[in-house]
Residue frames relative to the residue before (quaternion, step in Angstrom):
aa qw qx qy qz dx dy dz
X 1.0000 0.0000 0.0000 0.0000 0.00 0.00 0.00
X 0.5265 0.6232 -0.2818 0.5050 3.55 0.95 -0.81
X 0.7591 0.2198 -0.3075 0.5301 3.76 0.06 -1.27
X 0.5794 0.4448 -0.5277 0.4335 4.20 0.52 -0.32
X 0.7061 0.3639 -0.4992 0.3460 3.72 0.42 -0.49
X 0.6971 0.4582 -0.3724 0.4068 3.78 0.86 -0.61
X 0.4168 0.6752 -0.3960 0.4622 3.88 1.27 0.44
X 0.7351 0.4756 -0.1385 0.4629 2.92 0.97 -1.69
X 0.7241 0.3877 -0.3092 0.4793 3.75 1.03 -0.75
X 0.8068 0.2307 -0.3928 0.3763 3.58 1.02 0.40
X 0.2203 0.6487 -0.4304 0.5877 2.66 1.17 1.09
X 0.6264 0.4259 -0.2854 0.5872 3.69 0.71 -0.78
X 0.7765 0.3980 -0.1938 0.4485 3.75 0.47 -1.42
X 0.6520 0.3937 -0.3813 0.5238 3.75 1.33 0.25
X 0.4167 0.6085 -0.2802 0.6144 3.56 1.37 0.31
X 0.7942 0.1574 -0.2256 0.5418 3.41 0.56 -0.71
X 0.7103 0.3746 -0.4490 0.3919 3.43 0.47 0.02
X 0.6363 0.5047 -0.4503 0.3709 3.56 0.92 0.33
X 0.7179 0.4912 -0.2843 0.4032 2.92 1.34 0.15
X 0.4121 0.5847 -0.3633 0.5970 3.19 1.94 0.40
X 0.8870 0.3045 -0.3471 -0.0009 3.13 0.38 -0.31
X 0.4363 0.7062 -0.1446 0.5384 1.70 2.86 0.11
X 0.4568 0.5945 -0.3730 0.5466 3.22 1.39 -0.08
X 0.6179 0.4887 -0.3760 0.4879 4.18 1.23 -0.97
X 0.7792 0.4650 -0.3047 0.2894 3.10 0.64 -1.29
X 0.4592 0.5224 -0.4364 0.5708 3.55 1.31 -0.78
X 0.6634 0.5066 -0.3648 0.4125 3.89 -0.37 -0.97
X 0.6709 0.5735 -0.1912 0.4296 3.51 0.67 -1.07
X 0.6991 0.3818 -0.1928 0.5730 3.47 0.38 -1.63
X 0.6979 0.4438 -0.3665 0.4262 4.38 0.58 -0.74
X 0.5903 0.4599 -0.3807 0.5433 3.81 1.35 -0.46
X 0.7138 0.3442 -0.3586 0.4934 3.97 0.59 -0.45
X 0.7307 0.3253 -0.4099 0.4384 3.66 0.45 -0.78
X 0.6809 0.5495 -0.4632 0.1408 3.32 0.36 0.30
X 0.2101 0.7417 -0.4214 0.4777 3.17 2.05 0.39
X 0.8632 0.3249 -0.0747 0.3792 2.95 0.37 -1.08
X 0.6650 0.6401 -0.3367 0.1861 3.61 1.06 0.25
X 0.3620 0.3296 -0.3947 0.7775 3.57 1.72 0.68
X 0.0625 -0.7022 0.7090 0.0193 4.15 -0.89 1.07
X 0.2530 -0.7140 0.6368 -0.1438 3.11 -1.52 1.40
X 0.5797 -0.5409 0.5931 0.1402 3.28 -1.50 1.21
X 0.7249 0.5313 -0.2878 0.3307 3.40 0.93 -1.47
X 0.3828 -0.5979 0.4387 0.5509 3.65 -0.94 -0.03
X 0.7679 -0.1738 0.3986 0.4704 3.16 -1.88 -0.91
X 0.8972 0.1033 -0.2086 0.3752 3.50 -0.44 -0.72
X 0.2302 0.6856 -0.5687 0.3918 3.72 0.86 1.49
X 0.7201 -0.6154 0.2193 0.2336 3.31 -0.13 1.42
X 0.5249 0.6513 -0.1787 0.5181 2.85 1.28 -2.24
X 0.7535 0.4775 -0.0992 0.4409 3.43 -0.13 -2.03
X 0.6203 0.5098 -0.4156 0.4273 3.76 0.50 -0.23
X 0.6369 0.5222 -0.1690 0.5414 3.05 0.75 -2.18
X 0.7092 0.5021 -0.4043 0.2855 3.63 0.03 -0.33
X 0.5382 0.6910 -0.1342 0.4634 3.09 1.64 -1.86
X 0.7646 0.4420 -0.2106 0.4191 3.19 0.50 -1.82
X 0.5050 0.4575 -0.4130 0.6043 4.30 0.99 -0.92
X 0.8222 0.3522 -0.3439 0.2859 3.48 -0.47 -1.17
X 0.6922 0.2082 -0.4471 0.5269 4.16 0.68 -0.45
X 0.3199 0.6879 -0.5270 0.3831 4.02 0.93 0.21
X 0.7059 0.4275 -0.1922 0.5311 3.62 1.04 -1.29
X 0.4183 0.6049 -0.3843 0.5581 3.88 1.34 -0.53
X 0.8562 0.1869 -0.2428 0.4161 3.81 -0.61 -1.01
X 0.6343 0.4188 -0.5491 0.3474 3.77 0.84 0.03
X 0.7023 0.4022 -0.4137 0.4171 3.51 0.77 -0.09
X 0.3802 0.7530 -0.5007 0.1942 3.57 0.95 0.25
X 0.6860 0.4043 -0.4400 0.4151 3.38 1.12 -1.05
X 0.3308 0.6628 -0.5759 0.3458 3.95 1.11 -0.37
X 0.8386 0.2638 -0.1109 0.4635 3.69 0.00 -1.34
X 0.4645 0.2902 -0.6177 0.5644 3.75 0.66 0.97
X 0.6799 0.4343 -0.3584 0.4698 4.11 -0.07 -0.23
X 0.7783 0.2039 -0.3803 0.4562 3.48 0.85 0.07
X 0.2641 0.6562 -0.4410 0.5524 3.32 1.52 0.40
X 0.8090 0.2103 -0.2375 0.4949 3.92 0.10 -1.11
X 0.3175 0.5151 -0.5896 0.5349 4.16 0.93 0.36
X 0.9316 0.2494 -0.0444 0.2607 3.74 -0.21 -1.43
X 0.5392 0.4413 -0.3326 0.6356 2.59 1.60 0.53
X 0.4948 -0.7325 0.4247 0.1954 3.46 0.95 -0.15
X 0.6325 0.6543 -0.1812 0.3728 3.26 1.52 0.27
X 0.1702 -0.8028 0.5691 -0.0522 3.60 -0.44 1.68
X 0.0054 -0.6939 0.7195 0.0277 3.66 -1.23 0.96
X 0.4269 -0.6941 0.4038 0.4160 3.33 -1.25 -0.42
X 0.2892 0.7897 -0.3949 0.3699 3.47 1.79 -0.12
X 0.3870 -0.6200 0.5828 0.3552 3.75 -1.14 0.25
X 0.5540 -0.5494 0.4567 0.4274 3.43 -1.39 0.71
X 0.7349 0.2784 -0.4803 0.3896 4.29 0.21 0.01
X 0.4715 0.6411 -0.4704 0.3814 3.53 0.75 0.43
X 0.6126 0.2925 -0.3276 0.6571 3.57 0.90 -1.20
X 0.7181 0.4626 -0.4905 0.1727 3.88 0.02 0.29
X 0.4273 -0.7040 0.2282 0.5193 2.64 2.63 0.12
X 0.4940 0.5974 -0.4737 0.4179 3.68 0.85 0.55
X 0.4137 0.8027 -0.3261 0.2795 3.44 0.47 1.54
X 0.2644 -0.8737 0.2073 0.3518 3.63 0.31 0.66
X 0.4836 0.6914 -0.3403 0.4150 3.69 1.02 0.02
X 0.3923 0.4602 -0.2528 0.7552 3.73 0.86 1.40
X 0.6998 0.5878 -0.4015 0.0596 2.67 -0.45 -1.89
X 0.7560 0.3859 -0.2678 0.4560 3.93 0.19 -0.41
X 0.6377 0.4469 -0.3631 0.5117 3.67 0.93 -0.44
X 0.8400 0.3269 -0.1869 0.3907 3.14 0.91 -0.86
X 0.6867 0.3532 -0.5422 0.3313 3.06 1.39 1.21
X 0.3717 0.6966 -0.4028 0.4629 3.26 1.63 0.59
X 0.8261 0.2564 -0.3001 0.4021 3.56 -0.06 -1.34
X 0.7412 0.4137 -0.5056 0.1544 3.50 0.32 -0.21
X 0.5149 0.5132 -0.4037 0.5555 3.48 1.57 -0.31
X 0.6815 0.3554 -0.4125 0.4890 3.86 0.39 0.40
X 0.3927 0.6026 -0.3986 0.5690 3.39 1.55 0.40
X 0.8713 0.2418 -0.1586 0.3965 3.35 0.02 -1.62
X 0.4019 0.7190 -0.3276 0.4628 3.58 1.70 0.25
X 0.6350 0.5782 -0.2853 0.4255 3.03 1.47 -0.80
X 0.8618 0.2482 -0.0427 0.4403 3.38 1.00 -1.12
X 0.1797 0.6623 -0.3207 0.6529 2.33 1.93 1.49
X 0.6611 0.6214 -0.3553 0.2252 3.35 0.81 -1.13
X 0.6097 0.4565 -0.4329 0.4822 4.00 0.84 -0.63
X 0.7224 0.3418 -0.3830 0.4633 3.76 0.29 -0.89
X 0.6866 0.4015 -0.4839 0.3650 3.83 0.28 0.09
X 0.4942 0.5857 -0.4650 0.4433 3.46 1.41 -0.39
X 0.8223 0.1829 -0.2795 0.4606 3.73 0.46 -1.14
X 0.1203 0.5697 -0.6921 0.4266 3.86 0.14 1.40
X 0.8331 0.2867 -0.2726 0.3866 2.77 -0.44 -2.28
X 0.7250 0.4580 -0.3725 0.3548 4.29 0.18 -0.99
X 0.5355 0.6109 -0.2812 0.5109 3.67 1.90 0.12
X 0.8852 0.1636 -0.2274 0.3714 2.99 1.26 -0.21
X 0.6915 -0.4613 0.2270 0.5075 3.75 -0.30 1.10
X 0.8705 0.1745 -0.2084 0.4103 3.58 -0.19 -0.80
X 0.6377 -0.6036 0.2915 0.3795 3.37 1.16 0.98
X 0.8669 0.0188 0.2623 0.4235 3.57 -1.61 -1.58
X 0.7567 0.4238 -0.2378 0.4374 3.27 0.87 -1.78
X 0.5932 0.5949 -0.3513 0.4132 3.61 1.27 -0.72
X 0.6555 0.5641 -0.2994 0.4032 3.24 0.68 -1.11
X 0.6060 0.4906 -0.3063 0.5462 3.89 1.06 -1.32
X 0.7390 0.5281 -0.3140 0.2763 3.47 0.56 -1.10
X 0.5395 0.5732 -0.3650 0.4971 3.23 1.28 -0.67
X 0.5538 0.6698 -0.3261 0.3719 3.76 0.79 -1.74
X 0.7917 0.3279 -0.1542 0.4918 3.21 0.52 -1.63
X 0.3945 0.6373 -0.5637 0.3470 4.26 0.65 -0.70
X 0.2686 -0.8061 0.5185 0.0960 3.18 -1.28 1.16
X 0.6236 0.5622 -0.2658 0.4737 2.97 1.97 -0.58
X 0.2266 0.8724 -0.1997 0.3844 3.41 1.99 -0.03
X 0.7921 0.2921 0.0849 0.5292 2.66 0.59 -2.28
X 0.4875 0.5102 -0.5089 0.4931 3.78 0.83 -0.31
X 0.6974 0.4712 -0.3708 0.3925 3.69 0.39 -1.46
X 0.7156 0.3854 -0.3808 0.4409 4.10 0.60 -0.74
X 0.4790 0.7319 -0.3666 0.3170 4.06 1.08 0.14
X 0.7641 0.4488 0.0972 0.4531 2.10 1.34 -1.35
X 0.4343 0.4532 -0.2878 0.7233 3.60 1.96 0.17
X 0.1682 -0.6938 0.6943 0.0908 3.05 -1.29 1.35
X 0.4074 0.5474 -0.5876 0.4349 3.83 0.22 0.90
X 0.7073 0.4900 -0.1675 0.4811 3.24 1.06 -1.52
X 0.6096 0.4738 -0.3044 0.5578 3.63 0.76 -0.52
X 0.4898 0.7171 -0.3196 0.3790 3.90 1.34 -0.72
X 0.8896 0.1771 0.0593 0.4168 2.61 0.22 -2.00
X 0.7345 0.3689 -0.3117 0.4767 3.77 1.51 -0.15
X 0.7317 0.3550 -0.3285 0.4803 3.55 0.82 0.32
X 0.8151 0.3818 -0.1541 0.4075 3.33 0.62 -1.95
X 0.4480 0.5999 -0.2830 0.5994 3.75 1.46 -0.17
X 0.8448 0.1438 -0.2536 0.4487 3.93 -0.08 -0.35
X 0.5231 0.6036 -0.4606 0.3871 3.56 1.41 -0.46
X 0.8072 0.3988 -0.1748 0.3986 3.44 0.60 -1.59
X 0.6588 0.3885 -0.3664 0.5299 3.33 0.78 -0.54
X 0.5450 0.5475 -0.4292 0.4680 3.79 0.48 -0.46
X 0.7125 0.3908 -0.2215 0.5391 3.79 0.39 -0.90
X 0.7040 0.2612 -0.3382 0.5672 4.04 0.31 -0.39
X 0.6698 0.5077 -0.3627 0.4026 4.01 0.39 -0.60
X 0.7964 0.3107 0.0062 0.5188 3.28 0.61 -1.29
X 0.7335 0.4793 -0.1926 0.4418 3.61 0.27 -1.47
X 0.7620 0.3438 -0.0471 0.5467 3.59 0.89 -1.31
X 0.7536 0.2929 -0.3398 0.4804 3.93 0.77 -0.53
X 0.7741 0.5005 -0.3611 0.1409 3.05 0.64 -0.56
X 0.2793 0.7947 -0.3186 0.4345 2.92 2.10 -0.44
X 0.6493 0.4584 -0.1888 0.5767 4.10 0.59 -1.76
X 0.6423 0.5514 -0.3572 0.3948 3.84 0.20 -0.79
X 0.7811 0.3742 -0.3718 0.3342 3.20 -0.24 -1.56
X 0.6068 0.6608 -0.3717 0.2388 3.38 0.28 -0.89
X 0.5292 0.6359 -0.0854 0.5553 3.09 1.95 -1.19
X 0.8689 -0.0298 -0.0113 0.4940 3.50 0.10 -1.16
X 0.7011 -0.4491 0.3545 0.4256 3.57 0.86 -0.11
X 0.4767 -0.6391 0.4508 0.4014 3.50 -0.78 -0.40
X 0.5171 0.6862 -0.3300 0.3910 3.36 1.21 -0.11
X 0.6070 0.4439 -0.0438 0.6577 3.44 0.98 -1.88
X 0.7643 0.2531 -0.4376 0.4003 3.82 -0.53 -0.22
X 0.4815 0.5359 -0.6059 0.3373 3.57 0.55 0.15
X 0.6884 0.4939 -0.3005 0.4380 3.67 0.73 -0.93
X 0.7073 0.6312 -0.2187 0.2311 3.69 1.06 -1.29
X 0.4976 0.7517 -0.1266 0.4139 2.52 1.93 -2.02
X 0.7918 0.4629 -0.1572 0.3660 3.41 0.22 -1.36
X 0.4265 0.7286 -0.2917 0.4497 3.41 1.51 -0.68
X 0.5770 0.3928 -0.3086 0.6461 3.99 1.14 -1.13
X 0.5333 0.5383 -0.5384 0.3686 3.90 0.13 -1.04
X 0.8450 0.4817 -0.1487 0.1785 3.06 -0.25 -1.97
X 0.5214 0.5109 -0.1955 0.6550 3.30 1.68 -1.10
X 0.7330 0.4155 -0.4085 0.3510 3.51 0.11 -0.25
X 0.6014 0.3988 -0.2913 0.6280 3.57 1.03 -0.05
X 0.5273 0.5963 -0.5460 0.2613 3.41 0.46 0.82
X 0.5021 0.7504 -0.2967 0.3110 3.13 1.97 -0.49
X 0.5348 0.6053 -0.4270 0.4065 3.70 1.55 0.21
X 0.4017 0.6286 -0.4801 0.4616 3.27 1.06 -0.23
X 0.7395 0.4420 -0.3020 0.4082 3.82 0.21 -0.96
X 0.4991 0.6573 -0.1872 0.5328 3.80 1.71 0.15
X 0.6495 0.5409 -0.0598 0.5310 2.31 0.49 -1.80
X 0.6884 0.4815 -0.2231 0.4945 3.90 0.46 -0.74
X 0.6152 0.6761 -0.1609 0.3722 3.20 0.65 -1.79
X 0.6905 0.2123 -0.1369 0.6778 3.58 0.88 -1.54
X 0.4858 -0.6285 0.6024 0.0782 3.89 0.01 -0.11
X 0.2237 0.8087 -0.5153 0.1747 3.54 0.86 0.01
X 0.8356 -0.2070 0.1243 0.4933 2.60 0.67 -1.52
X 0.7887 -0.4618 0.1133 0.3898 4.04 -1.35 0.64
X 0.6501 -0.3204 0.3925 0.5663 4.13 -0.83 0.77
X 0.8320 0.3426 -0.3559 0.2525 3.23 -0.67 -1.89
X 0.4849 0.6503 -0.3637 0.4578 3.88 1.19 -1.11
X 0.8071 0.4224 -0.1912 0.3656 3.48 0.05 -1.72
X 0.7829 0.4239 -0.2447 0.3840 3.52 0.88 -0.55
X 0.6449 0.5148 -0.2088 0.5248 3.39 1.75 -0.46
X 0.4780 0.4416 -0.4779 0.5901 3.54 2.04 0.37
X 0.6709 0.5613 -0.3585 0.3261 2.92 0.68 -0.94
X 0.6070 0.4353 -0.1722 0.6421 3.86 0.66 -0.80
X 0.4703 0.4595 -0.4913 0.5712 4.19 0.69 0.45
X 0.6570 0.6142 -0.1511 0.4103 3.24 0.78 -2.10
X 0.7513 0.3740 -0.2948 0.4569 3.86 0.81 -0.58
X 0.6510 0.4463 -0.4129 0.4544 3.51 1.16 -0.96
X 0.6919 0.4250 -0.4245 0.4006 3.85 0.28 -0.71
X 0.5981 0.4475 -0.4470 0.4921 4.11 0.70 -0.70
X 0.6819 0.4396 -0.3788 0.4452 3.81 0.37 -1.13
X 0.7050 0.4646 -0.3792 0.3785 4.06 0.74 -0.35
X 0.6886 0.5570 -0.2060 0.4161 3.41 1.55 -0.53
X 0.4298 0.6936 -0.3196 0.4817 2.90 2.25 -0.39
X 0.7038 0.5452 -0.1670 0.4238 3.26 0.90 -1.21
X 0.5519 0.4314 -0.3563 0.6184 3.42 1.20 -0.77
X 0.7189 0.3128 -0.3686 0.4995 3.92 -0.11 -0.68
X 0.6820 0.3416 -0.4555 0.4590 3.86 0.10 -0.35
X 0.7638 0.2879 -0.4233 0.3932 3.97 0.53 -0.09
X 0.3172 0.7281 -0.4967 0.3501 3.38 1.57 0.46
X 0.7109 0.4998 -0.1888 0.4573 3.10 0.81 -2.37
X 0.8578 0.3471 -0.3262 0.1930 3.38 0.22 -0.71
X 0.3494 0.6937 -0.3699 0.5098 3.29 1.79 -0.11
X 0.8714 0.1719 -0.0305 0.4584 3.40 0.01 -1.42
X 0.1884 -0.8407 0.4760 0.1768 4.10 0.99 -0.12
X 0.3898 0.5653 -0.5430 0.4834 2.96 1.11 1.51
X 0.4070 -0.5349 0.6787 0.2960 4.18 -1.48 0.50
X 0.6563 0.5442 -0.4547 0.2577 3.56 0.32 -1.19
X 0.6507 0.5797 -0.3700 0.3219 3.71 0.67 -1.15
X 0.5484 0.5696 -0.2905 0.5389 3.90 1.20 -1.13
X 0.7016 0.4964 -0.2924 0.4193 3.56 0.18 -1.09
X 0.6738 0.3048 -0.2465 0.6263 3.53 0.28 -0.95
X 0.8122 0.3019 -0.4087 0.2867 3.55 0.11 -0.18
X 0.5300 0.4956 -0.4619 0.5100 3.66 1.32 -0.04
X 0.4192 0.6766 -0.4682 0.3837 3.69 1.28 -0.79
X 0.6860 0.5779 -0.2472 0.3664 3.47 0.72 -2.11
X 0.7435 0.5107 -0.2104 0.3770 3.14 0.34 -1.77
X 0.4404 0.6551 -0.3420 0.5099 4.21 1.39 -1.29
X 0.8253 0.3973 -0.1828 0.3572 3.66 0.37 -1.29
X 0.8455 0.2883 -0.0849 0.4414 3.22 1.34 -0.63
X 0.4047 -0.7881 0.3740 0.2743 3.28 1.77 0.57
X 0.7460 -0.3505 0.3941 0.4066 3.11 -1.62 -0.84
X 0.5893 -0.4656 0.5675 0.3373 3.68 -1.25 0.87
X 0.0559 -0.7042 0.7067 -0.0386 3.42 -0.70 1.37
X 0.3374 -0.7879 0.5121 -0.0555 3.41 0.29 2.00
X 0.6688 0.5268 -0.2238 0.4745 3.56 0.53 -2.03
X 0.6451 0.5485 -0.3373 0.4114 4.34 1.14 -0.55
X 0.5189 0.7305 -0.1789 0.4063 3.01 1.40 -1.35
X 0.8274 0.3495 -0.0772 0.4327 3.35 0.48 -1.73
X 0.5320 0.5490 -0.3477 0.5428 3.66 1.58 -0.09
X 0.6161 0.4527 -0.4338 0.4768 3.79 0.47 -0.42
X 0.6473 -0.5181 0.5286 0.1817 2.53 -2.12 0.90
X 0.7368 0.4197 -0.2691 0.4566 3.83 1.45 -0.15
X 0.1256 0.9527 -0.2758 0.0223 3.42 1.59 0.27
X 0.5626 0.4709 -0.2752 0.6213 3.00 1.31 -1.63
X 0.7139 0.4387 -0.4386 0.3248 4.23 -0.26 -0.44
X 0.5626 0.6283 -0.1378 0.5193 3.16 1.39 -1.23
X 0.6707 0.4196 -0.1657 0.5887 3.97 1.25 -0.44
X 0.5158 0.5793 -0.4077 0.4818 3.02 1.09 -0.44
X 0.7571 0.4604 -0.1554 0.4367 3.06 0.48 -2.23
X 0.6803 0.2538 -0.4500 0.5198 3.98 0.45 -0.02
X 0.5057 0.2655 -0.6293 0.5270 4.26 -0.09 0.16
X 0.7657 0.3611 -0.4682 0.2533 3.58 -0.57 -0.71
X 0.6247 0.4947 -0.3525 0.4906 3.61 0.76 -0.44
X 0.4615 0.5828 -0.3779 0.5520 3.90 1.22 -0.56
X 0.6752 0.4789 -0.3112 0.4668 3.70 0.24 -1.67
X 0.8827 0.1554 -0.3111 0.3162 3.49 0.01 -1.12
X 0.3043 0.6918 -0.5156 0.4036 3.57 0.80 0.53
X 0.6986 0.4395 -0.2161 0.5216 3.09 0.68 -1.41
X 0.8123 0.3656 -0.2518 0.3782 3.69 0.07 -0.67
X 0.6304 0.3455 -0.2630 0.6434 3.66 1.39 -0.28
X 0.4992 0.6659 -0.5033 0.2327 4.03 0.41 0.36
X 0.7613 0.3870 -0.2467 0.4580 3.27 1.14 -0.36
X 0.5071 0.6186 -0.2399 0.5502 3.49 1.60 -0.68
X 0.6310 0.5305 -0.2776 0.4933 3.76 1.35 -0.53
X 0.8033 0.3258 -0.0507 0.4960 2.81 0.88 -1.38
X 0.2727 0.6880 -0.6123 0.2781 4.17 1.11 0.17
X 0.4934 -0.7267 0.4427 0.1802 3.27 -1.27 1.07
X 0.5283 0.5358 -0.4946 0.4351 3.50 1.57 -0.51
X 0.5042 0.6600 -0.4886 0.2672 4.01 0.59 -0.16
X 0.6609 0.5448 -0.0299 0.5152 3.08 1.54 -1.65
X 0.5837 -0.5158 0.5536 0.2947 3.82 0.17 -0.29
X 0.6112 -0.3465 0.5682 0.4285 3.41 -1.32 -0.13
X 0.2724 -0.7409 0.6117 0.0524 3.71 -0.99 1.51
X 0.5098 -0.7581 0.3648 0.1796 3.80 -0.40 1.12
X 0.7040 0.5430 -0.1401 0.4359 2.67 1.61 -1.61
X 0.4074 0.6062 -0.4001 0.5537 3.78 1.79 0.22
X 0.6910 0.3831 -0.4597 0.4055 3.64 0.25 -0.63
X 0.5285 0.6957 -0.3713 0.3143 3.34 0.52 0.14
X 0.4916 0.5172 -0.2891 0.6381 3.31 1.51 -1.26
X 0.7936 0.5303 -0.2068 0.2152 3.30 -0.16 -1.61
X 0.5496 0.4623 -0.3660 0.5919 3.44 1.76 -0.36
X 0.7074 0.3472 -0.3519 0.5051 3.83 0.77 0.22
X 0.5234 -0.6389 0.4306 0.3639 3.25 1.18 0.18
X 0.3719 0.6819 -0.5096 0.3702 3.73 1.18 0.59
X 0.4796 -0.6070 0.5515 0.3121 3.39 -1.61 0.51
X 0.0464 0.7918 -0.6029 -0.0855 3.57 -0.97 0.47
């Protein structure tokens, strides 16, 4: 009786994880093909072609929570948490957890903001001044690249990547293992520029496929930061403002660093920003800051650790 009951419970837990992941992957493939479901001549960052993109995966994340609720029908799964709470849209938290991680990812931030400010003529004060310029910000409102890539880019993908998959995961692998897994849909989903990327021909296969495969390792590493964000702190808000962050400040352009005539300061300022990342990531992110995380009762109905 004993080995039929421990048959039967993984048997249940191979049931639910095929249906998580098919539930990601279906979620996944409707957030990318829908880029693509009115095709254009135009490129990507033709206004037109934004504004379209941006309504059409806009319509993606409102039905996302639809498909975490039919995810728990078919998965057979009952909590007592509302369904935008395990998506981490919840207000209890809500200030810690939108402060410390973006003063987290500020940290390791800290060499490339250091060589901005010595990049630009009026130094520190220039750099703040711009930040703060109100007439600044009207001008990026008002750019739909800029609306693209700092608002409509971390909301939607933050909510279907994170808010909506990870929720279906954990149950599956635990809270431990979907940080790494999770991100795996991220990364693959941004392979779909490659099919662009072709299309216009700019530039040669070998070029287009070795950005493209750059493009997966840095989204699939940020995945991980936002999926150990959400689950630390069972808030969406912290990811968002930090993929926001990251959108604005690209990739550490290291190879710039080491050409200036201030290099060795400029090194300094990115190990030291590295160090305190590292040493303030878990203190940021301690769950007693946050409340009781929703997205844990989930593990905990499979007897996972979260």
């Amino acid at each position: 009786m004993q080995e039929a009951g421990h048959s039967c419970i993984r048997q249940d837990q191979y049931t639910i994880c095929w249906v998580s992941v098919m539930s990601c992957l279906l979620l996944a493939s409707f957030y990318v093909g829908s880029l693509y479901a009115c095709w254009s001549t135009l490129p990507r960052d033709h206004p037109r072609v934004i504004k379209r993109r941006s309504v059409s995966v806009f319509l993606v994340s409102a039905v996302s929570p639809a498909c975490v609720k039919l995810w728990m029908h078919w998965a057979d799964i009952t909590v007592e948490e509302s369904l935008w709470e395990l998506m981490g849209v919840r207000l209890k938290g809500f200030l810690p957890a939108s402060v410390l991680p973006l003063l987290l990812i500020t940290f390791f931030y800290l060499g490339p903001l250091v060589q901005s400010a010595l990049d630009n003529p009026d130094g520190f004060s220039g750099e703040l001044h711009s930040a703060l310029d109100v007439q600044s910000w009207r001008m990026c409102v008002q750019d739909a690249a800029w609306l693209r890539s700092q608002v409509v880019a971390p909301v939607t993908e933050e909510l279907v990547f994170r808010g909506a998959m990870l929720p279906m995961l954990v149950p599956c692998t635990g809270a431990t293992a979907v940080i790494f897994i999770a991100p795996l849909f991220f990364g693959v989903a941004h392979l779909h520029h490659i099919i662009e990327e072709l299309h216009l021909g700019k530039d040669n296969v070998r070029a287009i496929f070795l950005g493209a495969g750059i493009q997966f390792l840095y989204t699939t590493v940020f995945g991980v930061f936002a999926a150990f964000i959400f689950l630390r702190t069972g808030h969406i808000v912290g990811p968002v403002l930090c993929h926001s962050f990251c959108n604005s400040q690209g990739l550490p352009d290291i190879g710039s660093a080491l050409s200036r005539p201030q290099r060795s300061a400029v090194l300094i300022c990115y190990l030291t920003g590295v160090l305190l990342f590292l040493v303030v990531l878990f203190p940021f992110t301690d769950p007693f800051l946050y409340g009781a995380r929703p997205v844990c009762s989930l593990a905990a109905s499979q007897a996972l650790e979260c």
